[in-house]
C-alpha positions in Angstrom: 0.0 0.0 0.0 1.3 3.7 -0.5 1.1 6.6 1.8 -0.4 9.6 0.8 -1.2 13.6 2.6 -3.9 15.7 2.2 -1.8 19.4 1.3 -4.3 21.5 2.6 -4.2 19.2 6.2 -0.2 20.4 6.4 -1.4 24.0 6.4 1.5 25.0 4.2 1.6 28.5 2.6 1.3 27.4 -0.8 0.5 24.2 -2.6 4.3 24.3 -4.2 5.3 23.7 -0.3 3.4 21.5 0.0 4.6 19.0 -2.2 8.4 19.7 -1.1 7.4 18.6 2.8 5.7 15.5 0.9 8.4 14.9 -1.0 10.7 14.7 2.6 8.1 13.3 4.8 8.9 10.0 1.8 5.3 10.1 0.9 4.3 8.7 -2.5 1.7 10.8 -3.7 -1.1 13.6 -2.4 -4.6 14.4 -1.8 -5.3 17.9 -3.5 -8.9 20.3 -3.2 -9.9 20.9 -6.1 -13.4 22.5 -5.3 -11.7 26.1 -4.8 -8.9 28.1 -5.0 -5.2 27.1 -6.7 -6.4 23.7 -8.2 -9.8 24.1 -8.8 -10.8 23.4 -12.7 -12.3 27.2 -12.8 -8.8 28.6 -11.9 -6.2 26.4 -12.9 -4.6 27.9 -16.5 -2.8 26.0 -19.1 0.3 27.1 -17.5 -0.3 26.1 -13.8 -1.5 22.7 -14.9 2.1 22.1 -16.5 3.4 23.6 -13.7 2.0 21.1 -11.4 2.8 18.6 -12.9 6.5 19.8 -13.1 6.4 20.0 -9.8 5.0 16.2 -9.0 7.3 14.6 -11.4 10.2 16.3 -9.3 8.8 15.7 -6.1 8.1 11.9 -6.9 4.9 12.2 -6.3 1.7 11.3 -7.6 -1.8 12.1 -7.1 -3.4 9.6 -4.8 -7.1 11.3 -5.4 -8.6 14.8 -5.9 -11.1 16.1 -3.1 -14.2 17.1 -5.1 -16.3 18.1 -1.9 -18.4 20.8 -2.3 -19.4 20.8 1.4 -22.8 22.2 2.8 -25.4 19.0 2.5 -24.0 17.1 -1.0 -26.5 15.9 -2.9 -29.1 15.8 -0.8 -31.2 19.0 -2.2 -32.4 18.2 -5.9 -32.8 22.0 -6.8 -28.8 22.2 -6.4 -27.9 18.8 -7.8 -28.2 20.7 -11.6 -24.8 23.1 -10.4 -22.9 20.8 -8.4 -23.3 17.5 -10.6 -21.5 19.5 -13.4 -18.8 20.9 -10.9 -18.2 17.2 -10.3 -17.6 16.4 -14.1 -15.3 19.0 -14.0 -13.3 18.0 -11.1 -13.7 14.4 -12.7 -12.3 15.9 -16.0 -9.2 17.4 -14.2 -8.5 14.2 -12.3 -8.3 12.6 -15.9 -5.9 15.1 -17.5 -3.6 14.4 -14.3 -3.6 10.8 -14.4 -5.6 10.1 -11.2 -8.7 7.6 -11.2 -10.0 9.1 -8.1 -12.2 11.9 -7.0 -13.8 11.5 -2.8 -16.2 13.5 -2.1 -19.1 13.7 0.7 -22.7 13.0 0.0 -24.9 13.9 2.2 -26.9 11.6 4.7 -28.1 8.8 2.9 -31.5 7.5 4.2 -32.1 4.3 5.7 -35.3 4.1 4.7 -34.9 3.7 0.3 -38.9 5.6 0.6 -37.7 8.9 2.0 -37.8 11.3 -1.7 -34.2 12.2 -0.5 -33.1 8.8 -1.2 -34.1 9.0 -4.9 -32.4 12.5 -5.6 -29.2 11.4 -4.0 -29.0 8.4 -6.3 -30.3 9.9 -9.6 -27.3 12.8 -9.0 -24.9 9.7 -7.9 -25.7 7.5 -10.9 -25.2 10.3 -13.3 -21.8 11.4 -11.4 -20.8 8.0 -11.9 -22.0 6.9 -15.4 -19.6 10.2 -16.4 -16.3 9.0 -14.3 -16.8 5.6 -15.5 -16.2 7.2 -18.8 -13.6 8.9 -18.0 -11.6 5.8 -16.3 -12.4 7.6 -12.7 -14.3 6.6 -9.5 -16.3 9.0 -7.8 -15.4 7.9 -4.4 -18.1 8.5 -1.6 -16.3 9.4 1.9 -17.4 6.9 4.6 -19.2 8.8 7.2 -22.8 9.1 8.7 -24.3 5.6 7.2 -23.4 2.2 8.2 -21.3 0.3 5.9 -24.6 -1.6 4.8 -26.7 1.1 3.8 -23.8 3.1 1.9 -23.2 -1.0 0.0 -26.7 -0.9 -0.6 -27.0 2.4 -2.1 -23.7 2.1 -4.2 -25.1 -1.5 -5.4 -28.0 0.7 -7.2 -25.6 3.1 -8.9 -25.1 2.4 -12.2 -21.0 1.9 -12.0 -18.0 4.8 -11.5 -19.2 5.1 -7.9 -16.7 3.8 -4.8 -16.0 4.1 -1.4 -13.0 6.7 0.4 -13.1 4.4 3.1 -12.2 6.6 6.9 -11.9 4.9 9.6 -11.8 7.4 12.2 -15.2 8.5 10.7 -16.8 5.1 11.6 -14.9 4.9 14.9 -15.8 8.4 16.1 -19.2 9.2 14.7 -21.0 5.7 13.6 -20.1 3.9 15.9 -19.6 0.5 13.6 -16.2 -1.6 13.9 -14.1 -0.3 11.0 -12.4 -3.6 10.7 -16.4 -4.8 9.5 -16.5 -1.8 7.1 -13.6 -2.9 5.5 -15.3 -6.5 4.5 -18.8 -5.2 3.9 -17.5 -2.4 2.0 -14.2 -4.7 0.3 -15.7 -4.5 -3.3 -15.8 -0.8 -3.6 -12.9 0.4 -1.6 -10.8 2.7 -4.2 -9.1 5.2 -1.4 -8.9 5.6 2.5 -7.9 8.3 5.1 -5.6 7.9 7.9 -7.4 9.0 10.7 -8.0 8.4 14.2 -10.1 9.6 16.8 -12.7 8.4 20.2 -16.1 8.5 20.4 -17.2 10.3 23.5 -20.9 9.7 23.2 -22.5 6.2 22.7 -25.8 8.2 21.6 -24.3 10.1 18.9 -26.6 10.8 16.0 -24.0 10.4 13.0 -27.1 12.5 11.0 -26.9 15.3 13.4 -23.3 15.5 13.0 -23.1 16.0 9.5 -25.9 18.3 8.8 -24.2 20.7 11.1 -20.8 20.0 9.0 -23.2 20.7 6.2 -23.6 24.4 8.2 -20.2 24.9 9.5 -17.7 22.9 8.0 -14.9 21.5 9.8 -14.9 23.9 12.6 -18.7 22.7 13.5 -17.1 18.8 13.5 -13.9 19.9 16.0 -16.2 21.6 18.3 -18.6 18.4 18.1 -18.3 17.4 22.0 -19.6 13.7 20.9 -16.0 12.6 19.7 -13.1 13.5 19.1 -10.2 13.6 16.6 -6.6 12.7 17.5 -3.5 11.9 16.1 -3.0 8.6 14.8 -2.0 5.7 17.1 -3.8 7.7 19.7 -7.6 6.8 19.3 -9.7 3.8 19.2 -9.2 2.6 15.3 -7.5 -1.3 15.7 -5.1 0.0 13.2 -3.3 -3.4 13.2 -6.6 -5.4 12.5 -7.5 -2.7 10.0 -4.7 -3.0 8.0 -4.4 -6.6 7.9 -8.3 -6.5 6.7 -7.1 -4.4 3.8 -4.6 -6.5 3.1 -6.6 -9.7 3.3 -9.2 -8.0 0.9 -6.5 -7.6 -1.9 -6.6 -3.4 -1.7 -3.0 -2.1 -2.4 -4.0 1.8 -3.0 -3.7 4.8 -1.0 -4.1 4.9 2.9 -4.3 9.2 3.1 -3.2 11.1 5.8 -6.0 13.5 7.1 -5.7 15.7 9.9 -8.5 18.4 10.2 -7.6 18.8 14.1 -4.8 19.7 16.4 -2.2 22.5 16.8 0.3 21.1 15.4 -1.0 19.1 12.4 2.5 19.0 10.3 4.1 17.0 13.4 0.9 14.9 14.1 0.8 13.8 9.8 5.1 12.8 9.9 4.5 10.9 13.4 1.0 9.2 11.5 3.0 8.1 8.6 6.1 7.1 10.8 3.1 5.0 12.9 1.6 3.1 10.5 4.8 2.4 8.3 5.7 0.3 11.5 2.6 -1.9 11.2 3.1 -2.6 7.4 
């Protein structure tokens, strides 16, 4: 398996740093937004893309997956599915032209029940997300998150192909509250990318929907301040990461386990003693 970082989680001054820390920290590729700002498709020229790439071919790097998130509530709300399922195909056509076959992205909360209407727009919106990276030799990759991992199979099972699973530990340990180990072989046939993550779960009635409709609202600072659970540098929480590796293993996946640190005050030191952890268990 290769080891990848999220740039924007070293909180480096410009994506060119970026890459040089990855480069030291011996990482073999990165996780790049590209919903805004430097690397989004609606500012990226001509130029910068050859730049980039430049700069990954001297770095040694690769791109493990773009991060096509738009935040607030994904696909959830069908009058906005028209605007953001065509910033996806965008994001997927940039992840093309740089030779990655992955774009993670969050959802929304996906219903238990199939006969909520919300179930129906999410999967209409997912199925054409996907029908369009399938075409373009890239998997829209949904973030694991507030479902178990049977009701996101279940709903991926009804898309109609170019739709897999950023499979995140942490965010089943913390907020679901389901064994990631499990996740691993309910999910095994979808699995295209994961996050390095770790993190407790304070509060056994946690509702994993409540959670992320106020990430919907407030975005990462609404999940830190989240009392329920908590994020913490890997090694630290409750994710078996011995048993979840090994399940990885046994399931065949070799791609990307992704560094992600959203937390912390010192999240440079807390991704190089992550990637120092887990290269001890492999």
């Amino acid at each position: 398996m290769k080891i990848g970082i999220i740039t924007d989680c070293m909180k480096k001054n410009t994506l060119d740093e970026a890459l040089i820390e990855a480069a030291r920290l011996k990482a073999d590729g990165v996780q790049i937004y590209a919903t805004k700002g430097i690397f989004s498709p609606s500012s990226l020229t001509e130029e910068q893309k050859a730049h980039y790439r430049k700069k990954l071919v001297e770095n040694g790097l690769e791109i493990s997956a773009l991060c096509g998130d738009l935040g607030g509530y994904g696909f959830e709300i069908e009058a906005d599915n028209a605007t953001r399922i065509e910033q996806t195909k965008r994001i997927v056509d940039l992840a093309a032209e740089f030779g990655t076959h992955v774009v993670t992205t969050h959802i929304g909360v996906i219903p238990d029940d199939k006969s909520n209407p919300r179930y129906a727009v999410m999967l209409r919106a997912l199925t054409e997300c996907g029908l369009y990276a399938m075409r373009k030799n890239v998997t829209l990759a949904i973030e694991t998150g507030p479902e178990k991992a049977a009701v996101l199979k279940d709903f991926l099972e009804n898309t109609k192909g170019g739709v897999g699973v950023n499979l995140d530990p942490a965010n089943f340990t913390m907020v679901t509250g389901q064994d990631a180990v499990e996740a691993v072989y309910v999910l095994r046939d979808y699995i295209v990318h994961t996050h390095l993550k770790d993190g407790k779960r304070l509060d056994d009635n946690l509702d994993p929907a409540t959670v992320y409709h106020a990430f919907a609202v407030g975005g990462v600072e609404a999940l830190n301040a989240c009392k329920g659970f908590a994020e913490l540098p890997i090694g630290e929480g409750d994710v078996d990461w011995k048993s979840y590796l090994s399940a990885l293993k046994e399931i065949g996946y070799n791609g990307y386990l992704t560094v992600e640190r959203e937390a912390g005050d010192n999240p440079f030191d807390d991704i190089h003693a992550g990637i120092e952890y887990i290269r001890g268990l492999l």
